[in-house]
Backbone as a chain_set.jsonl record, in Angstrom:
{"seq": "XXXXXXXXXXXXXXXXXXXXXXXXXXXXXXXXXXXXXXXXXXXXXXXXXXXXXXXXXXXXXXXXXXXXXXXXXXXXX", "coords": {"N": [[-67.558, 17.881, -50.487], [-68.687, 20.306, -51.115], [-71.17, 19.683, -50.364], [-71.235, 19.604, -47.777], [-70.264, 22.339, -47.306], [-72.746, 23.574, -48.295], [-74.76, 22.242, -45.884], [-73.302, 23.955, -43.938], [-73.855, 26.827, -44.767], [-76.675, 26.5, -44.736], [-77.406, 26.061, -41.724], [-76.24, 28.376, -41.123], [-78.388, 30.075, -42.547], [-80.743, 29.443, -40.956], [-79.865, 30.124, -38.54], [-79.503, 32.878, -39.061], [-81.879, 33.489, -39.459], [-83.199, 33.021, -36.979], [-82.67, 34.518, -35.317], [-83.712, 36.795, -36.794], [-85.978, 36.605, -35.812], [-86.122, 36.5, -33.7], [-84.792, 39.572, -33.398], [-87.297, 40.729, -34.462], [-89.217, 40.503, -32.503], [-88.497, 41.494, -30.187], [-88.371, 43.945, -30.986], [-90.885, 44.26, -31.537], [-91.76, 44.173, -28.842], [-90.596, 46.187, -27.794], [-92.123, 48.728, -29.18], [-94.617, 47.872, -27.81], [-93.756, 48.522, -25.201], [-93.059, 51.777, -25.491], [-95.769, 52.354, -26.313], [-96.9, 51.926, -24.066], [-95.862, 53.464, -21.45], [-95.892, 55.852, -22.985], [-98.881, 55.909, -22.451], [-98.644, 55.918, -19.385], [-97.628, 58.442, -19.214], [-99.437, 59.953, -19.735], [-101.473, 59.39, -17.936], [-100.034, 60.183, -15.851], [-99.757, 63.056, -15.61], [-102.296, 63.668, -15.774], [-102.945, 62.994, -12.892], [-101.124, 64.887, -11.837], [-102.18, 67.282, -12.356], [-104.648, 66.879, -11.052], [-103.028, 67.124, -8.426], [-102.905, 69.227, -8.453], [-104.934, 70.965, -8.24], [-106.651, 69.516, -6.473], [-104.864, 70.892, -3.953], [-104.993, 73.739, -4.4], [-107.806, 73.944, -3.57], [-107.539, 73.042, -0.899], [-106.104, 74.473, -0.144], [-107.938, 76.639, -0.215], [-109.864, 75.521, 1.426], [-108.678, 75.912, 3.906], [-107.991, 78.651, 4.308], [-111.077, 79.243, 4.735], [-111.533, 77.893, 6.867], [-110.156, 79.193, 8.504], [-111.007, 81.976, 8.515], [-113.592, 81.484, 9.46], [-113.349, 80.467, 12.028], [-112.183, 82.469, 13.475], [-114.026, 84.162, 13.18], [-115.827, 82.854, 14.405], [-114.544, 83.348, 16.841], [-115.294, 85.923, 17.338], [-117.95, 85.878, 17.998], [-118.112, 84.548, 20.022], [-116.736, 86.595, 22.263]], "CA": [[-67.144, 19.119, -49.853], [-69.977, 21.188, -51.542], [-72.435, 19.507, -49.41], [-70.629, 20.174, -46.29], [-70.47, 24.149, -47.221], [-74.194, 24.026, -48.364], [-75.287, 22.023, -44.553], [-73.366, 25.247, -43.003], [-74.712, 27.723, -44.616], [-78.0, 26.327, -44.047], [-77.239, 26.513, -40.875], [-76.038, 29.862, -41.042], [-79.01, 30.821, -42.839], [-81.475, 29.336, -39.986], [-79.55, 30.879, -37.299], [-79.935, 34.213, -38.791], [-83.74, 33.721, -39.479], [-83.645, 32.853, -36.085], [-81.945, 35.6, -34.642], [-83.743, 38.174, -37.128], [-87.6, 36.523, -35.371], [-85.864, 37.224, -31.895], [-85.247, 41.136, -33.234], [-88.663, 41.477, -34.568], [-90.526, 40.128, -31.087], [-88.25, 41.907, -29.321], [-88.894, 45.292, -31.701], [-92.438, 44.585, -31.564], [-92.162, 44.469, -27.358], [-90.321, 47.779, -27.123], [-93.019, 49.771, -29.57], [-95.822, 47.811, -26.811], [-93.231, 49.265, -24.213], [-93.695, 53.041, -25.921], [-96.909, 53.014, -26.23], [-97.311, 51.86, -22.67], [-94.6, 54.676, -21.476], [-96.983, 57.463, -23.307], [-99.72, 55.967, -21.383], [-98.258, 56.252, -17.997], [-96.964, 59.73, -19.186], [-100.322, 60.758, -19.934], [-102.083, 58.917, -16.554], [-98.989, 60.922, -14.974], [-99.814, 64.425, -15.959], [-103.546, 63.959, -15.301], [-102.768, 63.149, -11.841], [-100.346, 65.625, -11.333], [-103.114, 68.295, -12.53], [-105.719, 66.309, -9.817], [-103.065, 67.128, -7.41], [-102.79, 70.538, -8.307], [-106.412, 71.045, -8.245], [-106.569, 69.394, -5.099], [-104.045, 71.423, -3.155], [-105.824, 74.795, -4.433], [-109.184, 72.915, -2.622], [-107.119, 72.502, 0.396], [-105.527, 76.061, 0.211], [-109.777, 77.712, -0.05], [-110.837, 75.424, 2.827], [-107.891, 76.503, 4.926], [-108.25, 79.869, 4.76], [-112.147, 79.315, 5.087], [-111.811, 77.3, 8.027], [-109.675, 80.525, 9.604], [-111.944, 82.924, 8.85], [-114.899, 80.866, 10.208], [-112.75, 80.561, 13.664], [-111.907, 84.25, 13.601], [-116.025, 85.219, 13.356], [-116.624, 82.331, 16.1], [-114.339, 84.177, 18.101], [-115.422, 87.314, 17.817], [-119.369, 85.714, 18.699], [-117.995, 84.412, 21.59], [-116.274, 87.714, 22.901]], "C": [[-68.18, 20.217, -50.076], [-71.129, 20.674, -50.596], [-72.093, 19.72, -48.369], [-70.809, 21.997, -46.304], [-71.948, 24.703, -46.885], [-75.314, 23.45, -46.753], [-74.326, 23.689, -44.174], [-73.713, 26.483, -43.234], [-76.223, 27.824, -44.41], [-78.647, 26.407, -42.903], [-76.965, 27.929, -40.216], [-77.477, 30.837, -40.973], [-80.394, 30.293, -41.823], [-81.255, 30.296, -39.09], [-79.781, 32.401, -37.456], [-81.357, 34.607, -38.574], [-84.275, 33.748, -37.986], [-83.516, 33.825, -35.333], [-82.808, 36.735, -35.564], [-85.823, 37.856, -36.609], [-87.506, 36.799, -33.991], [-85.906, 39.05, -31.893], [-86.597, 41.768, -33.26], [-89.273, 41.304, -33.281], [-89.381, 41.156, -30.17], [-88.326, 44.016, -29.942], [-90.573, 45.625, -31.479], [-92.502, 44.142, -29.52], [-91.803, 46.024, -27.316], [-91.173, 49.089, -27.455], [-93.931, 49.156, -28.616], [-94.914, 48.671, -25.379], [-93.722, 51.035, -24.135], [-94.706, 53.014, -25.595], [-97.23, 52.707, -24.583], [-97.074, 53.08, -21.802], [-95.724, 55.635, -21.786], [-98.391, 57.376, -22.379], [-100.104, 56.325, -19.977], [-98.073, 57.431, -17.803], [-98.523, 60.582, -18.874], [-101.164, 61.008, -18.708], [-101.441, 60.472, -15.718], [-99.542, 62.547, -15.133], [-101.545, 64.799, -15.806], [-103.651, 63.748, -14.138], [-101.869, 64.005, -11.338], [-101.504, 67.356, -11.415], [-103.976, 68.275, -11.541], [-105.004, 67.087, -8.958], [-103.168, 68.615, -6.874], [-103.946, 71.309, -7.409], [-106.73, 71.033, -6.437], [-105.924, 70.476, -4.064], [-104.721, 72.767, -3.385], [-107.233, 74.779, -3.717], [-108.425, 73.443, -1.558], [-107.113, 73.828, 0.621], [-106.799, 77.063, 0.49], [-109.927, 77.495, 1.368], [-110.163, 75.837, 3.881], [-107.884, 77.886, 5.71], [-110.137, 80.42, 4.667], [-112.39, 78.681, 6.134], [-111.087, 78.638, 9.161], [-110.586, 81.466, 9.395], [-113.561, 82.587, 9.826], [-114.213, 81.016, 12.017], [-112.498, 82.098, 13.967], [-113.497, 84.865, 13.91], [-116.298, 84.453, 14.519], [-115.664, 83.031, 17.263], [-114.893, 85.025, 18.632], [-117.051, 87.115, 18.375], [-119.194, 85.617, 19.7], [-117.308, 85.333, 22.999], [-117.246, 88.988, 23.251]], "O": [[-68.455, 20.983, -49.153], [-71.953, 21.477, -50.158], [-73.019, 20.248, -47.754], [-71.372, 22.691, -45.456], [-72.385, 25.512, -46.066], [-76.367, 24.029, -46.489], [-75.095, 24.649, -44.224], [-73.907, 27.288, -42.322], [-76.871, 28.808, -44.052], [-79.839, 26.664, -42.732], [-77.353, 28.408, -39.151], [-77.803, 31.721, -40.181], [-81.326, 31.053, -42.086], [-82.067, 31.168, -38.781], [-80.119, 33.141, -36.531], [-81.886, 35.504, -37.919], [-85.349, 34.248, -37.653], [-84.438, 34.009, -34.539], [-82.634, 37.846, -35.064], [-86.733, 38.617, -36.939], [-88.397, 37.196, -33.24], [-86.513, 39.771, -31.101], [-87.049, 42.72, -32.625], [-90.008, 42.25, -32.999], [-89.983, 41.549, -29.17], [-88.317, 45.015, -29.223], [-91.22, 46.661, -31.33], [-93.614, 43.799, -29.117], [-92.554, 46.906, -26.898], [-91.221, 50.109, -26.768], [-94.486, 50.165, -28.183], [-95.572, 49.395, -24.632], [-94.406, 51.553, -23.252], [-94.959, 53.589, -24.536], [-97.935, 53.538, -24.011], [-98.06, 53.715, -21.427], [-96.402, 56.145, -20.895], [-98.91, 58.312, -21.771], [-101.141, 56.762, -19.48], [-98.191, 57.895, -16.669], [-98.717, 61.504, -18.081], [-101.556, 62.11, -18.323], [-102.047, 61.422, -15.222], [-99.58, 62.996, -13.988], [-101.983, 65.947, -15.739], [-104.676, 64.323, -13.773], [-101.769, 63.879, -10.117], [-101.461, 68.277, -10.6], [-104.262, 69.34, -10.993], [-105.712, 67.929, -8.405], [-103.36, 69.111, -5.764], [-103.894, 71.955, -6.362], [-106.923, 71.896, -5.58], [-106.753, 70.911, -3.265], [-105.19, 73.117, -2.302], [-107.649, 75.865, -3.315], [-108.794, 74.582, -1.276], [-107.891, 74.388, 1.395], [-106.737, 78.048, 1.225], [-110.057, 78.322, 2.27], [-110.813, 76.168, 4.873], [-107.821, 78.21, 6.895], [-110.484, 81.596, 4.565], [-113.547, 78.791, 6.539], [-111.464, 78.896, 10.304], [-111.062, 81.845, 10.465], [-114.272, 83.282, 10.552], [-114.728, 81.645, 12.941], [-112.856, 82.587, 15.038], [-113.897, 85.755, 14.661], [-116.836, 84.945, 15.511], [-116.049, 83.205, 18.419], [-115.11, 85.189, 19.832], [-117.504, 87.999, 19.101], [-119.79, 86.288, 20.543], [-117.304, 85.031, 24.193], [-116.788, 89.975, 23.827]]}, "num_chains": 1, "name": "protein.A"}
């Protein structure tokens, strides 16, 4: 009867080992998740600055492309 207890907790004590090498790989994916996550955050916020950037660009040449049409008018009048 003692050897019957000591096979199930041996069993026991596999299944947890087994179950506590599934938390670690799955602990050590979610900190590669994070750091991925901060990566994207960071990507994210340097393209959101580009677009800024950009759109201030757009907003110069806009109102340098109207003033340029405004003077060719007035050459051609």
């Amino acid at each position: 009867r003692l050897g019957e207890e000591i096979m199930t907790l041996r069993k026991q004590l596999r299944s947890t080992q087994q179950a506590l090498q599934c938390a670690k790989a799955v602990d050590e994916e979610l900190e590669d998740l994070k750091t991925l996550a901060k990566g994207l955050e960071e990507q994210n916020r340097s393209l959101l600055a580009q677009a800024r950037q950009m759109e201030k660009e757009q907003q110069h040449l806009v109102a340098e492309m109207e003033t340029l049409q405004e003077e060719a008018l007035l050459v051609l009048r």
